[in-house]
LUMZAKE-422618 format. One record per atom (N, C-alpha, C): x, y, z; residue in three letters. Coordinates in pm, whole numbers, padded with zeros to 5 digits, always signed. Atoms other than C-alpha are relative to their C-alpha. Layout:
<nodes>
XYZALA;...
</nodes>
This chain:
<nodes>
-00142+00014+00027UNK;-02911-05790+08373UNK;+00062+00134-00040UNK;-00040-00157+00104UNK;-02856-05432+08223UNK;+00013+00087+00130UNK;-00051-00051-00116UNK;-02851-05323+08599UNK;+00088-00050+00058UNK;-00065+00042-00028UNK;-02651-05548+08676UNK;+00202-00012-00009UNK;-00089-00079+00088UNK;-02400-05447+08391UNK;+00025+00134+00029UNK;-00041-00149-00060UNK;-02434-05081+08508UNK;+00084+00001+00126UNK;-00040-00027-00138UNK;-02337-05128+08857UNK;+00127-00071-00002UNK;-00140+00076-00014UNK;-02036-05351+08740UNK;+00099+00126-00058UNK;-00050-00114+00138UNK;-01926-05040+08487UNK;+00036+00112+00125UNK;-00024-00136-00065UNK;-01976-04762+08745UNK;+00066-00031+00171UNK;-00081+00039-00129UNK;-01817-05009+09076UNK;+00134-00007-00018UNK;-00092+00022+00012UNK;-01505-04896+09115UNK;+00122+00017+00121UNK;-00063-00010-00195UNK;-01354-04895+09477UNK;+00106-00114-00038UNK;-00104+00047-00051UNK;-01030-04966+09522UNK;+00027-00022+00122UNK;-00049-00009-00140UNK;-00871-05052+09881UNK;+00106+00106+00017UNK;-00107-00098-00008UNK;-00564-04856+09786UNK;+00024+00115-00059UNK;+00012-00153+00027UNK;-00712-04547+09660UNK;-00102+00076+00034UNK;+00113-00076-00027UNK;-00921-04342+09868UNK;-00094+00110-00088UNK;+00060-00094+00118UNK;-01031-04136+09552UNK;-00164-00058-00022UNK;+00071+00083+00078UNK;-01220-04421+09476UNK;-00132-00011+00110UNK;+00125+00030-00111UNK;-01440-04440+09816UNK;-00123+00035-00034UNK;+00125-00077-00001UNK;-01686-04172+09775UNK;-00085-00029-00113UNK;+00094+00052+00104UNK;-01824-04276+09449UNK;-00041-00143+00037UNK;+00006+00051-00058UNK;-01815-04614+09615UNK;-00111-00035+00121UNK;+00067-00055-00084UNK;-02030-04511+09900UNK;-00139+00013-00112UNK;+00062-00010+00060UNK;-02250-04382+09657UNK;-00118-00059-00058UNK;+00079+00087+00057UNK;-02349-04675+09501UNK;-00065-00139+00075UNK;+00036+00042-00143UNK;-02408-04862+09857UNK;-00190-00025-00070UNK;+00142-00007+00014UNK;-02782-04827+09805UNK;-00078-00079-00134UNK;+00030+00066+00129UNK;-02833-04914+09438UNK;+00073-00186+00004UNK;-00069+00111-00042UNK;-02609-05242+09544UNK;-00105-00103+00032UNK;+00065+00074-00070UNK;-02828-05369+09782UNK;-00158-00005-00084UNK;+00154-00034+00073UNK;-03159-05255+09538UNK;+00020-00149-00123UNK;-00025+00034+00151UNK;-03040-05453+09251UNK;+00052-00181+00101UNK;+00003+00120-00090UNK;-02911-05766+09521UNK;-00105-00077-00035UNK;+00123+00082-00073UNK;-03244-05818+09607UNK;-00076-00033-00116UNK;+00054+00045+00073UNK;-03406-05805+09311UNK;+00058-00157-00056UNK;-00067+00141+00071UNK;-03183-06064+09161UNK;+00010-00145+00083UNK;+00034+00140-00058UNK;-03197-06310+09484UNK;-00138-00033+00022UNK;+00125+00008-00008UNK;-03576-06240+09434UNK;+00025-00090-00188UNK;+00018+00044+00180UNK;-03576-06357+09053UNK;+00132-00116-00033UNK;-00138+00135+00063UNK;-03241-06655+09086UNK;-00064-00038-00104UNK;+00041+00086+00112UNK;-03454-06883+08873UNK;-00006+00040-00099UNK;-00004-00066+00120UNK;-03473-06671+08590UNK;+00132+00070-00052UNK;-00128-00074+00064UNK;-03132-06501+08599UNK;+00136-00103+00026UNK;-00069+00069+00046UNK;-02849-06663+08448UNK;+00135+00021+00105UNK;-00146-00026-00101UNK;-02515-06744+08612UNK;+00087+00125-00010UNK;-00095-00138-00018UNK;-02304-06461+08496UNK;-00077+00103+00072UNK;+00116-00098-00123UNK;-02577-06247+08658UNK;+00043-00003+00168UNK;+00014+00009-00145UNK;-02554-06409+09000UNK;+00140+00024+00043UNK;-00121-00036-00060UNK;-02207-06422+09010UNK;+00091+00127+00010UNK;-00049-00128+00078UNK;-02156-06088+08889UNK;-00083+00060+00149UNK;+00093-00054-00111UNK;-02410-05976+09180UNK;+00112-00027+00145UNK;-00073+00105-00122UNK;-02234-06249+09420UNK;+00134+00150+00015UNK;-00162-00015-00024UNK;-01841-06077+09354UNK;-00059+00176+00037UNK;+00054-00129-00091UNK;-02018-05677+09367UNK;-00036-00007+00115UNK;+00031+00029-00153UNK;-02185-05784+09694UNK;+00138+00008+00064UNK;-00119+00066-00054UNK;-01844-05941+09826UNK;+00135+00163-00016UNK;-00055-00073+00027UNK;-01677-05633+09713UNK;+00000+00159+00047UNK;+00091-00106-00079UNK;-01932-05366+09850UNK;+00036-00038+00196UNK;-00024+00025-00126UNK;-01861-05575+10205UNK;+00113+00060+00064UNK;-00123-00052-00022UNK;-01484-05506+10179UNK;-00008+00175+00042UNK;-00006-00171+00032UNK;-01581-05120+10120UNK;-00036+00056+00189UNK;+00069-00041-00169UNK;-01803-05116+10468UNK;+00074-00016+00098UNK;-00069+00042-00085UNK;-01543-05291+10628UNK;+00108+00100+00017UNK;-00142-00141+00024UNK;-01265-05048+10537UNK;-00041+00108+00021UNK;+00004-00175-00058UNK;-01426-04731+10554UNK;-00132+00037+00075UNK;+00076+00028-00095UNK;-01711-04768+10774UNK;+00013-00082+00105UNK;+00010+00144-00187UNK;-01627-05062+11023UNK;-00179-00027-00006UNK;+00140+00034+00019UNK;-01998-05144+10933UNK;-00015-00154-00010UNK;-00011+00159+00045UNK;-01913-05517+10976UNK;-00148-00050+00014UNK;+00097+00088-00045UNK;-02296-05651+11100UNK;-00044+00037-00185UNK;+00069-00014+00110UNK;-02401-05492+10752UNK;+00082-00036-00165UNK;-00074+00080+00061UNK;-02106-05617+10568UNK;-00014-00191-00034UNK;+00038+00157-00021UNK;-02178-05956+10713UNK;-00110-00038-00070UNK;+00143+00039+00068UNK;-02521-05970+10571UNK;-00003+00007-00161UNK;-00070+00009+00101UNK;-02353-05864+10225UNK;+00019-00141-00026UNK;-00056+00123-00011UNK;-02150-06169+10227UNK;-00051-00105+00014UNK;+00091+00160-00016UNK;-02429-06436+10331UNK;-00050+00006-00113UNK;+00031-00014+00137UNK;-02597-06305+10024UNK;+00068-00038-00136UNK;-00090+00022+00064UNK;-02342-06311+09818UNK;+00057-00149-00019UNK;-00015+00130+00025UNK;-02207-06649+09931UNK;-00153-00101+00005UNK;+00142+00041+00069UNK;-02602-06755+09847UNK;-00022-00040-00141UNK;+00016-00049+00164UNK;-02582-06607+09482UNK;+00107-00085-00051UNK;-00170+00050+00061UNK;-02201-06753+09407UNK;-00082-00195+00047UNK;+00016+00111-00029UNK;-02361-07112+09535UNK;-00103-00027-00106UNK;+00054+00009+00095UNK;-02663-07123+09321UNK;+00053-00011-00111UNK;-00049-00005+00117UNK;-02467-07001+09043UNK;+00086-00099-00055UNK;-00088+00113+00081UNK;-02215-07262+09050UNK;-00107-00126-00027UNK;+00080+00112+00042UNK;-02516-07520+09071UNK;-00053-00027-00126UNK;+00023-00016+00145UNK;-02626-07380+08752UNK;+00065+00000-00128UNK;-00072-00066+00109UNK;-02308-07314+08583UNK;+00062-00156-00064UNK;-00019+00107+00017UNK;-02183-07601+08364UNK;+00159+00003+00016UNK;-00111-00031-00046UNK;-01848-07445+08440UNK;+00084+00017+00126UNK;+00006-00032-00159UNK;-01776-07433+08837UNK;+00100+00114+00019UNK;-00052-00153-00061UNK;-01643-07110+08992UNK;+00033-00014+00153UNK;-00041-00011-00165UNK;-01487-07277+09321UNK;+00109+00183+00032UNK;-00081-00091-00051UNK;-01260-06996+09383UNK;-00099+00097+00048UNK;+00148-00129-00057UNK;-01559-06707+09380UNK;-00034-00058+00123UNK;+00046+00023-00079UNK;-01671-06874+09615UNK;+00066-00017+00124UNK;-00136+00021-00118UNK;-01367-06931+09849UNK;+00050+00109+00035UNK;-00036-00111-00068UNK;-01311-06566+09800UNK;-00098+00071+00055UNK;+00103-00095-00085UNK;-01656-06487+09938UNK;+00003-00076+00116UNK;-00014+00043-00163UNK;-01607-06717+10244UNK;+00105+00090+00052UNK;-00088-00044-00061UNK;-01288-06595+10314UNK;+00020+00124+00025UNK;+00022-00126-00050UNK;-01386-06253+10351UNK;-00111+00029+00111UNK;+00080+00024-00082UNK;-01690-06399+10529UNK;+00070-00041+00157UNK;-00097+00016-00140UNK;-01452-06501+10794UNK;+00092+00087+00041UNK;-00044-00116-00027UNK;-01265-06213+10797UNK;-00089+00113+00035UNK;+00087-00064-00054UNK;-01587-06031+10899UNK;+00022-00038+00107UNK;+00060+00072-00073UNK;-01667-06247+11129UNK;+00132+00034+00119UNK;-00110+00019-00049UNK;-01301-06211+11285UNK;+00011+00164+00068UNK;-00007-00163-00021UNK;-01306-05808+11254UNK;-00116-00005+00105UNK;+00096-00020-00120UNK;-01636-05865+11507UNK;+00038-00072+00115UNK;-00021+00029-00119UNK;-01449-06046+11724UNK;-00097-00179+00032UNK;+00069+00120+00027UNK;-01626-06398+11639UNK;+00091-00106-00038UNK;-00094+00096+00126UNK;-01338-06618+11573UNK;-00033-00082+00025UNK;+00036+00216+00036UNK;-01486-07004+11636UNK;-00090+00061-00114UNK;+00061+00021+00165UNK;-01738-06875+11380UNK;+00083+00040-00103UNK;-00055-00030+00176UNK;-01469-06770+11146UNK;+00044-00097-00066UNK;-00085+00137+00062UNK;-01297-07074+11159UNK;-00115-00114-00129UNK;+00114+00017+00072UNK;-01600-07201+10956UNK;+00042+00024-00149UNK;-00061-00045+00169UNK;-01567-07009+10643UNK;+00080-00012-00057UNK;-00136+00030+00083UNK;-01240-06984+10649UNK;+00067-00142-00030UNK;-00042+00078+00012UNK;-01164-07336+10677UNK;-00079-00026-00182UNK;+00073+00018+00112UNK;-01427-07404+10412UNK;+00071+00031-00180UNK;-00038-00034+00129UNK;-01247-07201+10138UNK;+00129-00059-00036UNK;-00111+00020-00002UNK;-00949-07317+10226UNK;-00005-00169-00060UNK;+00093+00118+00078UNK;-01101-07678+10122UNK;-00020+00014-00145UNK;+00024-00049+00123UNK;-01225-07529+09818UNK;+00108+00046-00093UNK;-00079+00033+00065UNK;-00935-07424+09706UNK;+00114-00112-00024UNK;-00061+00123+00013UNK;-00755-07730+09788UNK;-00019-00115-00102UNK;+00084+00031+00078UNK;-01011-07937+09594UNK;+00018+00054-00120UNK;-00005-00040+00152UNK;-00967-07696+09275UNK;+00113-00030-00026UNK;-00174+00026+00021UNK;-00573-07711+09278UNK;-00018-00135-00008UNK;-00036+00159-00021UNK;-00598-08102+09351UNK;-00060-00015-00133UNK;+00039+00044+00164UNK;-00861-08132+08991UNK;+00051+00059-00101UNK;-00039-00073+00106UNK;-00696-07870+08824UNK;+00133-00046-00054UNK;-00118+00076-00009UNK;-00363-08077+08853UNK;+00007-00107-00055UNK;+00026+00073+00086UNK;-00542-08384+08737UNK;-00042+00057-00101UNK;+00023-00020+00138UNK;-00688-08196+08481UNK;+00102+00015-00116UNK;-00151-00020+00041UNK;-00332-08063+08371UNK;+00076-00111-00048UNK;-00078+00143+00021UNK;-00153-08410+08375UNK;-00068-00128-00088UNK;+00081+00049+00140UNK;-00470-08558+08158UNK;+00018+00041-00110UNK;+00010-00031+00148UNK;-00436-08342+07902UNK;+00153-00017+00000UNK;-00137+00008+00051UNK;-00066-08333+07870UNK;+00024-00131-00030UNK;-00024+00104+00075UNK;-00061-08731+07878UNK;-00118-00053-00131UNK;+00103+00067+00151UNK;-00378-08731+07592UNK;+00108+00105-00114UNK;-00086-00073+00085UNK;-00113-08465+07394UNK;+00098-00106-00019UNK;-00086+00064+00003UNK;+00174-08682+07431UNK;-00088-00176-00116UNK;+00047+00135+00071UNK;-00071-09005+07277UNK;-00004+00088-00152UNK;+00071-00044+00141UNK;-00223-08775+06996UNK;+00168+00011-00088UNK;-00173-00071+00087UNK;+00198-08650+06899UNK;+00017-00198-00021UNK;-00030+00140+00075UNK;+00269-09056+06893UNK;-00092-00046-00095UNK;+00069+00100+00104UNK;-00008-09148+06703UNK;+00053+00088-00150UNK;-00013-00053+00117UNK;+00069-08868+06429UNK;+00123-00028-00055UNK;-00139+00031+00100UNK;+00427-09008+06399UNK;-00025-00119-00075UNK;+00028+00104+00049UNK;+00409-09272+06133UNK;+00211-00071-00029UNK;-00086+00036-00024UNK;+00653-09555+06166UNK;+00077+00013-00151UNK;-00060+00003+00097UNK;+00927-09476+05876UNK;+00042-00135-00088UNK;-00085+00122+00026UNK;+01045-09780+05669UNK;+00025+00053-00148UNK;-00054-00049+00185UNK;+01288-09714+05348UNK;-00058-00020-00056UNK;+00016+00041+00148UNK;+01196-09657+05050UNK;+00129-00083-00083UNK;-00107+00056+00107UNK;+01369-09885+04782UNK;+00000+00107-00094UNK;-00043-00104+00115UNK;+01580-09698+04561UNK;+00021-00070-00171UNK;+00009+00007+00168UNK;+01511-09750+04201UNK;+00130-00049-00037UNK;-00098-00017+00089UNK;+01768-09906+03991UNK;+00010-00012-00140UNK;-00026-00029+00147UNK;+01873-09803+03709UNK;+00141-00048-00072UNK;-00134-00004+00062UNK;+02177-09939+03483UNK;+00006+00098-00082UNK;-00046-00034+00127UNK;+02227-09682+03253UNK;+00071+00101+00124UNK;
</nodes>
């Protein structure tokens, strides 16, 4: 995990700043070193690990794609990646559809840049699912809690009834 943490610290490629490439480039090698170990060892390494691996992978693809046109080795990025991001959500007690919708959908945008579009339609439909699916529970989730808020605010009102006012003759 402590390589894993390094390579998140020192990945810093932008799309819209070529400054950023060459160090970028750089770390190409250590990427794929540190990948493998970690889809060699899943069972032992924890979700933030994989997904942390998963979104660098997915991120390293973009880089090949943009300033190499290296799509076959991009592509192979990305299967990995959407590998690591699948496991991880199996493990996570938290789900991470989106990660995963944004590693298809770059997986199909490979796939598209090679000139493969029935296989893109694949991925891309897929994420496009995925996020449909999160928006659709995240909506029920939203409209649950707001009507369990709305019960908890009625129960804390207590029904008023006058007090009698004391009398006093003097």
């Amino acid at each position: 995990s402590r390589c894993v943490t390094a390579l998140d610290t020192l990945w810093r490629f932008n799309p819209d700043d070529p400054d950023t490439w060459q160090g970028a480039a750089a770390l190409l090698d250590h990427i794929t070193t540190v990948a493998g170990h970690v889809s060699r060892l899943e069972r032992r390494v924890g979700c933030w690990c994989l997904f942390s691996v998963a979104n660098t992978l997915t991120n390293a693809a973009v880089f090949l794609t943009m300033a190499f046109s290296r799509f076959e080795e991009a592509h192979k990025y990305l299967s990995l990646a959407k590998s690591l991001a699948t496991k991880a959500n199996q493990k996570a007690d938290h789900k991470h559809p989106t990660r995963v919708a944004h590693i298809l959908r770059s997986l199909g945008q490979v796939l598209r840049y090679r000139g493969r579009y029935n296989q893109a339609k694949g991925p891309l439909f897929e994420a496009l699912d995925l996020l449909k699916r999160h928006h659709h529970q995240r909506q029920q989730q939203i409209q649950l809690e707001s009507k369990n808020r709305r019960a908890r605010r009625r129960r804390r009102r207590k029904p008023t009834t006058p007090m009698p006012i004391p009398f006093s003759p003097h």
